[in-house]
N, C-alpha and C positions, 0 to 999 in steps of 0.2 A: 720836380713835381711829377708824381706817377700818372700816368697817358687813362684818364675814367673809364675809360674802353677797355682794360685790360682788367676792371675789379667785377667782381659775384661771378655767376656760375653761367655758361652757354645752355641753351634749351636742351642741347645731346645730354651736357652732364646731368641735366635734373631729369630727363628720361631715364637715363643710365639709374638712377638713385631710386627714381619711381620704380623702377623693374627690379630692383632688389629689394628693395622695401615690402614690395608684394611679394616673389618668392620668398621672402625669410617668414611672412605671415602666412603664405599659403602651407610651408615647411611646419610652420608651427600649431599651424591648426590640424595636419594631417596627424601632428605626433599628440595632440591634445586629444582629438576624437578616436586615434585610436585606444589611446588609453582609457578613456570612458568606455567605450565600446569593452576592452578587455574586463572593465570594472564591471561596468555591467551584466558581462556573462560569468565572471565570476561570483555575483549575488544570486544570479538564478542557479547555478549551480549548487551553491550553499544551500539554497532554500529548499530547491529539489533535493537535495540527503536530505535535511532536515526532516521533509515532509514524509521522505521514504523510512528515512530512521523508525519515524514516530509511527507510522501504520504498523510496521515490524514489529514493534517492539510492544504496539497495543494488543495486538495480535500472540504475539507470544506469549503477554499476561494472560490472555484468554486461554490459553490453550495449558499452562501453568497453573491454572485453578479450576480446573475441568473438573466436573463433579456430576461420579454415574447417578443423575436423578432423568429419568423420562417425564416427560411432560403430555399433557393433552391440549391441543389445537384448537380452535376455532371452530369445528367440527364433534369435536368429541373423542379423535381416534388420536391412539397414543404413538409420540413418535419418540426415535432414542435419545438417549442424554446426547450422543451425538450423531449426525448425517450429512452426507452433500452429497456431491458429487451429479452430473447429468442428471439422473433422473429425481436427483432431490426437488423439494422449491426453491428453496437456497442452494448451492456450491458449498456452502458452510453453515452448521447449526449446531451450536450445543448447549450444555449448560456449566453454568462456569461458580465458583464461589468465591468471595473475599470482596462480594456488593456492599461496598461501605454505607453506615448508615448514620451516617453523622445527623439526623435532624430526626431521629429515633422514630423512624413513622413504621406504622403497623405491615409491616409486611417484609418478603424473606430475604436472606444475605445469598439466595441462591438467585442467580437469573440467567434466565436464558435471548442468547444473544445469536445472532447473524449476519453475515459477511457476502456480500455477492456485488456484482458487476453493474453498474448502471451509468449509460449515457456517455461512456467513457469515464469512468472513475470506481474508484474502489470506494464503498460503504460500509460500515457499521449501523445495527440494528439491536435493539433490544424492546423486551416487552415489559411495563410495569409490572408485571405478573409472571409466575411459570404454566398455572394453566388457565390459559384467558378465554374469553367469551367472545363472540362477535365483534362486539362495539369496542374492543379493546385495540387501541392504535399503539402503533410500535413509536421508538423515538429516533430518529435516524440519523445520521453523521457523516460526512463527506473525508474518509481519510485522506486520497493521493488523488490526483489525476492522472490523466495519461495512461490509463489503464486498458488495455486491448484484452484483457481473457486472462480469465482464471481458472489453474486446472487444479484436480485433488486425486490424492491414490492415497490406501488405505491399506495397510498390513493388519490381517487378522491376527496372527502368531507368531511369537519371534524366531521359533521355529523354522519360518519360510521365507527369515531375513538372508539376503544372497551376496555377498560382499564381492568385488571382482580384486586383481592383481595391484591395484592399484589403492586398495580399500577404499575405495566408490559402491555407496549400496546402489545398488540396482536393484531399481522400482516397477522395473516394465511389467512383473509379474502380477502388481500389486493392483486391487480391487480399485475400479473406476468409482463406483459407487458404494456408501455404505446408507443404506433406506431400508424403513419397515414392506416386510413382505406382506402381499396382500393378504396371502388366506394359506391358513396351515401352521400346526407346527408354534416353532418359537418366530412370533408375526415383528418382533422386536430385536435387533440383535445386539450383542454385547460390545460394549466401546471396542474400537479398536486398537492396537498395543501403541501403533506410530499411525503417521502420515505425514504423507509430500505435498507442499501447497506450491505452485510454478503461476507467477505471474508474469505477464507481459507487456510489459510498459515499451511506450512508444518510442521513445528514447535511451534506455540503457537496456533493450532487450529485454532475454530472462532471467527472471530471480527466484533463483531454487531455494527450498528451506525445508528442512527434516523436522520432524516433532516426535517427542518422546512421550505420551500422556500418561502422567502420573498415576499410579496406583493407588486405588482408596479404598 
């Protein structure tokens, strides 16, 4: 008959068991949270293109159905089909067409729309009207976040388009601002042929983008 003393496990070996049992769980958790961790920052990743995509690309629609109409202000004084830049009010203004009108309400397929920097994020603006009165409020849209500064340059003539070795246009030449002149002359100037919009997001740096504005 076998000695009872010699059957189950000594307190070493169930220590011994306790301590692996925990490392293989601590092992396992390390490899489970890193994984979510990785999953996780691969959603925001995703999300952030997404988000960047879609400002791009609403923007580009904008700048794709640019239409030479000048509008008047709030004030009365007429500003161009398009403007920004520093001394603008906006960084970006113009007027755009192909304002869908699905619910056939009285007013135009043209509108004029704006772009500029607020609180750290990138905006859309537009007015129910092209030339509005006081009381007339804009409708406003949060594209992106993360948004530190937006710049704009502006080629008059393609003329004074400057290509380097690398065929890189090179913009440094190109007009900071395009705004109605106060007094004199033509007080309104004519769209410009291109422009460079550089934003700078806090996270992937900057994002350069050229524009061709179509001819109408």
């Amino acid at each position: 008959m076998a000695d009872a003393r010699h059957s189950g496990f000594t307190l070493v070996e169930v220590l011994i068991a306790l301590a692996i049992t925990a490392f293989v769980a601590a092992a396992s958790y390390s490899g489970i949270s890193s994984t979510l961790t990785a999953a996780q920052q691969l959603r925001s990743a995703s999300e952030r293109t997404r988000n960047l995509n879609r400002a791009l690309a609403l923007l580009t629609r904008d700048l794709r159905q640019f239409s030479d109409r000048s509008v008047r202000d709030e004030f009365g004084a007429v500003q161009p089909a398009l403007s920004g830049g520093p001394l603008g009010f906006y960084p970006l203004s113009l007027t755009r067409d192909g304002w869908t009108n699905s619910l056939r309400q009285p007013r135009s397929e043209l509108q004029r729309v704006f772009y500029y920097i607020e609180e750290g994020a990138l905006w859309r603006a537009y007015y129910p009207v092209l030339d509005r009165a006081v009381d007339v409020e804009p409708q406003r849209m949060e594209l992106l976040g993360g948004v530190n500064a937006m710049e704009l340059r502006f080629l008059d003539v393609l003329g004074n388009l400057e290509v380097d070795g690398d065929l890189v246009v090179d913009t440094r030449s190109w007009a900071q601002n395009w705004v109605a002149q106060p007094a004199g002359g033509s007080a309104v100037p004519q769209p410009p042929v291109a422009l460079e919009i550089r934003l700078e997001l806090d996270d992937l740096g900057e994002i350069r983008r050229l524009y061709e504005l179509p001819v109408r």
